[in-house]
C-alpha positions as CSV (number, residue, x, y, z in Angstrom):
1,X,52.7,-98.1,16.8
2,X,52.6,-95.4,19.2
3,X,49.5,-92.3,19.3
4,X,49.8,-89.1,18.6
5,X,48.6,-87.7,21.8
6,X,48.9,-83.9,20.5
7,X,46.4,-84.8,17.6
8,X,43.4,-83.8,19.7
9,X,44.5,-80.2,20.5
10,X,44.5,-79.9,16.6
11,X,40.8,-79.6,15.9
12,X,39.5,-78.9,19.6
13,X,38.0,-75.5,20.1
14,X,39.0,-73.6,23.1
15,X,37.0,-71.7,25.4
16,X,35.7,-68.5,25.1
17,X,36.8,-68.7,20.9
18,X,33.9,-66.9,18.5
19,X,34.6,-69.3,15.9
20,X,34.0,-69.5,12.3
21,X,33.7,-72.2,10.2
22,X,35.0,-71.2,6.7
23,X,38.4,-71.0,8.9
24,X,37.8,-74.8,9.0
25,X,38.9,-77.0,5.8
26,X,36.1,-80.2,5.9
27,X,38.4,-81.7,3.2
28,X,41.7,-81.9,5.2
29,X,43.0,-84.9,5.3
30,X,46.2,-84.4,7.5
31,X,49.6,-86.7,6.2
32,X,47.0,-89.0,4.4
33,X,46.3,-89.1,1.2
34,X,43.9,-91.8,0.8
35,X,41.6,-94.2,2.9
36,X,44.5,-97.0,2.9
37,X,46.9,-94.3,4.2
38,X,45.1,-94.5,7.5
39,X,43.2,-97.9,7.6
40,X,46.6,-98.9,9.8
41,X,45.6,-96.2,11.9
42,X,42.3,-96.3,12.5
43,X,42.7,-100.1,13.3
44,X,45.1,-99.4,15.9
45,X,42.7,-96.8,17.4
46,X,40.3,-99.5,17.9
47,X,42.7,-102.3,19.2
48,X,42.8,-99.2,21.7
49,X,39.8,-98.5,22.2
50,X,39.2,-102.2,22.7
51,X,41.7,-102.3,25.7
52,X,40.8,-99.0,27.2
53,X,37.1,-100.2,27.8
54,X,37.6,-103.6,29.9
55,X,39.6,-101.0,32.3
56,X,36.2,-98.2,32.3
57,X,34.2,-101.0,32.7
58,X,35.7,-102.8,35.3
59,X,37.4,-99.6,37.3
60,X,33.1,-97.9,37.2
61,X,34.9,-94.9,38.3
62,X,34.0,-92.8,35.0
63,X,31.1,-92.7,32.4
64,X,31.5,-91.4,28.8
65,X,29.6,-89.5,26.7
66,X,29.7,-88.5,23.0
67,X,27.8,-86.4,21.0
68,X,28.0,-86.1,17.8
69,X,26.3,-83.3,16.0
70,X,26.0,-82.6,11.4
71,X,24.6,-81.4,9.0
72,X,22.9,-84.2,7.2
73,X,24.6,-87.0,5.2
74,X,28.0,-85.8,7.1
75,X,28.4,-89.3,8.2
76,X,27.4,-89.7,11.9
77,X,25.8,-93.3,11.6
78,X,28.8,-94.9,9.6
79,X,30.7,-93.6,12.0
80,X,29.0,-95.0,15.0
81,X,29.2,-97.8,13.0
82,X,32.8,-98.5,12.4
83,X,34.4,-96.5,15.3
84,X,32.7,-98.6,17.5
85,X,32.8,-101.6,16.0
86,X,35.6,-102.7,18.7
87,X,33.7,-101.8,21.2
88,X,31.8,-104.3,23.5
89,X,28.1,-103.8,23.1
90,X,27.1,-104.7,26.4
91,X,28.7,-101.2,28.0
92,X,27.6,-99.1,25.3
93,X,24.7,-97.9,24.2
94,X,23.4,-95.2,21.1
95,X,20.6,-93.2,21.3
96,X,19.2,-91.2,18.3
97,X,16.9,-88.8,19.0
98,X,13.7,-87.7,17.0
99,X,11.4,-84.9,17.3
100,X,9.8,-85.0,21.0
101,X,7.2,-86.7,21.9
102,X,4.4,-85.1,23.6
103,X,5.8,-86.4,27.0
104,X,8.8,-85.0,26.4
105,X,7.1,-81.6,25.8
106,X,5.5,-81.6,29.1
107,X,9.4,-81.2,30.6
108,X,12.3,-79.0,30.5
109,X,13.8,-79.5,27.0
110,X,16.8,-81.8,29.0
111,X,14.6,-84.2,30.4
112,X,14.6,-87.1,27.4
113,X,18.4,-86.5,27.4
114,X,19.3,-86.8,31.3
115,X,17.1,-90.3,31.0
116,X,20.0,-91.7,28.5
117,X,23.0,-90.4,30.5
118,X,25.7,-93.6,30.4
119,X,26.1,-95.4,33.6
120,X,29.5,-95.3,35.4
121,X,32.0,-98.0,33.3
122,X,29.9,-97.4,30.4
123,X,29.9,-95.4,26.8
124,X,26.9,-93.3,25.7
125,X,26.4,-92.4,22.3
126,X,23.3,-89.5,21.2
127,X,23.6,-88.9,17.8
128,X,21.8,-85.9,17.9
129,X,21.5,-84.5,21.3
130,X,19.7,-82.0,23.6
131,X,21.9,-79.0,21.1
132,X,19.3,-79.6,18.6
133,X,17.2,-77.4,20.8
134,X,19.6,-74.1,19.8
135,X,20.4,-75.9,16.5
136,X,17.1,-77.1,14.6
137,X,14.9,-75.0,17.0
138,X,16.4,-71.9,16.1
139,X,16.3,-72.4,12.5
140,X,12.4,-73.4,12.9
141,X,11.8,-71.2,15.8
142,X,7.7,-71.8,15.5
143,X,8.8,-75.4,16.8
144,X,8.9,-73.8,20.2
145,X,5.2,-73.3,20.2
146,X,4.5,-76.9,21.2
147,X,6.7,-76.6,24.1
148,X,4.5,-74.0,26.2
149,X,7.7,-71.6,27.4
150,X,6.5,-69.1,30.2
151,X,8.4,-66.5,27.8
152,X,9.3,-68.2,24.4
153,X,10.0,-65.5,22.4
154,X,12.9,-66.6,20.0
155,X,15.4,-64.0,20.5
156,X,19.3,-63.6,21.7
157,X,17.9,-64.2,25.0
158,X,16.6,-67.5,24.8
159,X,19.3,-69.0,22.7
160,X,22.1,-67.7,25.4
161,X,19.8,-68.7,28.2
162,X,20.1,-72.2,26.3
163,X,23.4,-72.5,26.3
164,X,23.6,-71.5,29.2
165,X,21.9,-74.2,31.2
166,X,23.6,-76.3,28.5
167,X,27.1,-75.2,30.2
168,X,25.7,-75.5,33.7
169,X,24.5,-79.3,33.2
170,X,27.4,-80.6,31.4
171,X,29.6,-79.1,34.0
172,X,27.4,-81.0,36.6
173,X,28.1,-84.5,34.7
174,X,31.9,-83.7,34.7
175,X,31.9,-83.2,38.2
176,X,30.0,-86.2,38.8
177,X,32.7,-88.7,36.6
178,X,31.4,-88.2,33.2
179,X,34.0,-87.8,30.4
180,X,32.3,-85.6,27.6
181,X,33.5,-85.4,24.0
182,X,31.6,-83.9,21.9
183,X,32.0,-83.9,17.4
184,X,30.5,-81.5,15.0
185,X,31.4,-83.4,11.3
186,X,32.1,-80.5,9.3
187,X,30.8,-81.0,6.3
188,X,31.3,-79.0,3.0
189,X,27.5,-77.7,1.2
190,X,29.4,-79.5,-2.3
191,X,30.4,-82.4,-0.6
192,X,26.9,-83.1,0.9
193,X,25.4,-82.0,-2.6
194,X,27.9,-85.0,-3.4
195,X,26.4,-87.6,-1.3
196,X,22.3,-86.9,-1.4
197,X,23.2,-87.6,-5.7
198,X,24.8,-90.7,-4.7
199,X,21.5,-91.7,-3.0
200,X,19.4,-91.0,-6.0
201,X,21.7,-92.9,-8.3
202,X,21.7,-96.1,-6.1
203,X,18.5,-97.9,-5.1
204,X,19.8,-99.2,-2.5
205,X,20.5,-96.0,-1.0
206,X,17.2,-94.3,-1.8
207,X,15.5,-95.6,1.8
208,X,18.2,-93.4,2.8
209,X,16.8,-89.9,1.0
210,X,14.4,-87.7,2.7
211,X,12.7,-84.8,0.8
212,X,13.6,-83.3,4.1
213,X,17.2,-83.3,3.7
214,X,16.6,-81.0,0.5
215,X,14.6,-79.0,2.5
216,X,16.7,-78.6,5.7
217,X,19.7,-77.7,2.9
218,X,17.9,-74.7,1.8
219,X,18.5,-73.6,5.0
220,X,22.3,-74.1,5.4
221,X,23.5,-70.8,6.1
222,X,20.9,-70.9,9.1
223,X,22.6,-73.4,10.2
224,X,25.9,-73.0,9.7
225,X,25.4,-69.0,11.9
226,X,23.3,-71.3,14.8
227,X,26.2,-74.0,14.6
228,X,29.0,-71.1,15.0
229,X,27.6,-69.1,17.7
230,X,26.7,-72.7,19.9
231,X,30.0,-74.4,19.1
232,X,31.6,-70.5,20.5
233,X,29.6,-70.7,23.1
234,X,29.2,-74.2,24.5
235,X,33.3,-75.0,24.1
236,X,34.3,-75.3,27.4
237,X,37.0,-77.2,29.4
238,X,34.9,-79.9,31.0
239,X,33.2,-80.6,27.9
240,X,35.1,-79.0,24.3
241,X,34.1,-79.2,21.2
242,X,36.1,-81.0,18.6
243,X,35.6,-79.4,14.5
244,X,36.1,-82.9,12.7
245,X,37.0,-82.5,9.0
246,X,34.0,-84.5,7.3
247,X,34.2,-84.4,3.6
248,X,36.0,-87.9,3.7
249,X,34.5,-90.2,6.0
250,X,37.7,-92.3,6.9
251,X,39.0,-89.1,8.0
252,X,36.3,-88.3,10.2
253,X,36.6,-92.1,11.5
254,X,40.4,-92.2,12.4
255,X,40.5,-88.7,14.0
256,X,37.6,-89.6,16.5
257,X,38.6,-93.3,17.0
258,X,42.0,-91.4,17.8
259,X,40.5,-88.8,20.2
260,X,38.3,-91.2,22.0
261,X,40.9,-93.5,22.8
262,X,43.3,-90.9,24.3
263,X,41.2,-89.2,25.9
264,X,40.0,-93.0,27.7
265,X,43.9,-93.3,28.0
266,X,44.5,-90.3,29.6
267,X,42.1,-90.9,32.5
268,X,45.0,-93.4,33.5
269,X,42.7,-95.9,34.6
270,X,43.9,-99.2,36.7
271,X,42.2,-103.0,37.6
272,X,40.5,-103.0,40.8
273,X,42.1,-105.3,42.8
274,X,40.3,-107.3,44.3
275,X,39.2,-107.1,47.8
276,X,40.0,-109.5,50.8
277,X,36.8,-111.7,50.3
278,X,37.1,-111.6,46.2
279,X,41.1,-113.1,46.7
280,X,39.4,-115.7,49.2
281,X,36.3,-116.7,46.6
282,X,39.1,-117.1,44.1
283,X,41.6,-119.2,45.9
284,X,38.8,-121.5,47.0
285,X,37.8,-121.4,43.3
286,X,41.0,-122.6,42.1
287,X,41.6,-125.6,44.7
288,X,38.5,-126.8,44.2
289,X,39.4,-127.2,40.2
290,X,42.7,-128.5,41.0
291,X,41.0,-130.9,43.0
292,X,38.9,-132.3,40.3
């Protein structure tokens, strides 16, 4: 079964694009009709995926990161969950972040984030990431009282300051060998109206409710302007943004399984061989067995 390598370009968001996200359909579904249409698909993404981390791992030569950003109930943990599923646990890690702690707040608001930064040969995860701090932080700008900004007024200033030093310090981990992909799950407001019902029907779904969620959706349109002018801003060639359709999560799954892996692909990546004293170690290894 062969990729479709031009499937990425679909939903990536160039640079320098003011972007809106009502031109965006959260419902599309592509070819695919139904979740069976593309569990072939999202199978073979892993299978891939599988392959194409033995040769990050082993070659060390590049470090991935992915960041995944929602509204809530869009899906982000399920899809940790299943896209990585393939995925040897050993050289990946996932990091959800919470409100700051009061450490945190004593540094620059990157800090807890450049701490979690994947190792060369190795896949990083933050579900939630250092854009809630032009995301969350603008829609409940008196959160930036507790963290003591020389000038923190919450105007066009600060936010394009943000994302500026946002730009700068993703440019830095690109030069440096880290691979960044980065996912907002578009969401629809019915479709997450949808799914925070579903909890309340099912009991064992209600650990899963917040009384926040209903409070964060009163805020949606907040959100969805701060969303618009970081994804337009922050879009860049190093490190692009990628508008995943969300309303159907085995949409969601398949299109990021399928941008992950060619993306991994496309760094060509090869075996080290192995060096003079390696070939000697293993020769010796393998008369030693045969002598046995």
């Amino acid at each position: 079964m062969s990729s479709n390598h031009d499937l990425p370009a679909q939903f990536r968001v160039k640079p320098d694009t003011r972007i809106r996200l009502h031109d965006y359909d959260p419902g599309w579904t592509g070819k695919h009709e139904s979740k069976e249409d593309a569990e072939e698909l999202i199978a073979h993404n892993l299978q891939r995926l599988t392959d194409v981390q033995d040769l990050l791992w082993a070659s060390e030569r590049y470090a991935v990161l992915i960041v995944l950003q929602a509204m809530d109930t869009a899906g982000k943990d399920g899809l940790i969950k299943h896209v990585m599923s393939g995925v040897n646990p050993q050289s990946c890690q996932v990091f959800s972040f919470k409100q700051p702690s009061a450490e945190e707040l004593e540094h620059d608001f990157l800090w807890r984030y450049t701490k979690c930064l994947p190792a060369r040969g190795r896949i990083g995860i933050f579900n939630r990431s250092y854009y809630e701090e032009v995301l969350v932080v603008r829609v409940h700008p008196e959160w930036l009282e507790k963290q003591r900004l020389p000038h923190p007024e919450p105007g066009r200033a600060l936010w394009q300051d943000r994302y500026q030093d946002i730009n700068h310090f993703e440019k830095h981990l690109v030069r440096n060998g880290t691979v960044i992909l980065k996912f907002f799950l578009h969401l629809s407001k019915k479709e997450q109206k949808e799914r925070l019902l579903a909890r309340l029907d099912n009991p064992k779904k209600h650990w899963k409710f917040s009384e926040a969620d209903l409070a964060e959706r009163a805020h949606w349109q907040e959100y969805v302007q701060a969303y618009e002018d970081a994804l337009s801003a922050t879009s860049t060639g190093p490190a692009p943004w990628y508008i995943i359709p969300a309303d159907h999560k085995w949409v969601s799954r398949w299109l990021v399984s399928e941008i992950l892996a060619t993306t991994i692909e496309e760094l060509d990546l090869k075996m080290p061989p192995p060096t003079k004293e390696q070939q000697a170690a293993l020769e010796k290894a393998r008369r030693m067995l045969e002598q046995e």
